[in-house]
N, C-alpha and C positions, 0 to 999 in steps of 0.2 A: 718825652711825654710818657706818664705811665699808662699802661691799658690793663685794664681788672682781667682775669684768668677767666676760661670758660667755664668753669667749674668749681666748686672749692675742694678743697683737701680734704678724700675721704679720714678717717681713723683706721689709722694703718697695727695690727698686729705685727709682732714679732715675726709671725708667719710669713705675712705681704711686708714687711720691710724687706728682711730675708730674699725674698722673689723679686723684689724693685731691685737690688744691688744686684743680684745673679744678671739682671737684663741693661743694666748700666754697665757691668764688666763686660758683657757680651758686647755690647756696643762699643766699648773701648776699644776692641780690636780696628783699626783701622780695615784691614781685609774683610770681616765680619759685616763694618758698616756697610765695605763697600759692594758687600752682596744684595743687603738689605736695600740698600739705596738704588740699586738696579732691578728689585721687586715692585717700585713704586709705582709705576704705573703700568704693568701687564707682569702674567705669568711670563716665567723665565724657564728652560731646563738646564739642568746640571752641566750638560755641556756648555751652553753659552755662558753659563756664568763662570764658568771654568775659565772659559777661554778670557771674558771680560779682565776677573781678577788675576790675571796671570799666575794661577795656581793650578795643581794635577787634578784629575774628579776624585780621586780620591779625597785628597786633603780638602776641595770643597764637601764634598758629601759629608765629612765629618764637623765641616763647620753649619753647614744647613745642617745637620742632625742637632747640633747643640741649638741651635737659634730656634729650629721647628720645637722644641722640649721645652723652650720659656715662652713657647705662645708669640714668639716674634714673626714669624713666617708660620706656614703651613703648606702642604702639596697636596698634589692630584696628579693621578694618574689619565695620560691623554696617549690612549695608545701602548705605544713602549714605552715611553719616554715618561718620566718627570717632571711637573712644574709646579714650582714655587711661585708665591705670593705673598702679599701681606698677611698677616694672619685676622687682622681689624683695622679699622680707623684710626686706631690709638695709636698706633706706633706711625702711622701717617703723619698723623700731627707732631707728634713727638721728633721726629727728623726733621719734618717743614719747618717746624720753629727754632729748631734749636739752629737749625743751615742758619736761618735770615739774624738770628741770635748772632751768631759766628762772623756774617757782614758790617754788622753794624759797628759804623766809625766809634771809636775807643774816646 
């Protein structure tokens, strides 16, 4: 069954085509997604996500730098610490569907 989009397809520039591919390679990374995907439903800090994707804070903090720089996540400071979130709805939906996308018998 098909189901109509919530939206139609703005008219994208050279500009925004450019920044949609930057945020689809970003997502490509499997570790990348799997930060964002652990943002979805509360702030996160650096450490737990560290720990989540079995990667150093370092190398996470350079991938949340790259992700918070395309508008995918965003942080706040709480204290010492750092936390990450989604940056909007959009990329909410953009994981929810494309996950249930991924399920769907072939």
């Amino acid at each position: 069954m098909h189901q109509t989009c919530c939206s139609l397809l703005p008219e994208l520039s050279e500009q925004d085509m450019g920044r949609l591919a930057k945020i689809f390679q970003l997502l490509g990374d499997s570790k990348r997604l799997q930060l964002v995907i652990a943002c979805l439903e509360k702030p996160q800090s650096v450490c737990c996500l560290s720990e989540l994707a079995g990667m150093s804070q370092p190398l996470t903090s350079h991938h949340l730098r790259s992700l918070r720089e395309a508008k995918i996540l965003k942080s706040s400071r709480q204290g010492k610490q750092v936390l990450y979130e989604l940056d909007d709805h959009h990329i909410r939906h953009v994981i929810l569907d494309l996950a249930s996308h991924v399920q769907e018998p072939c």
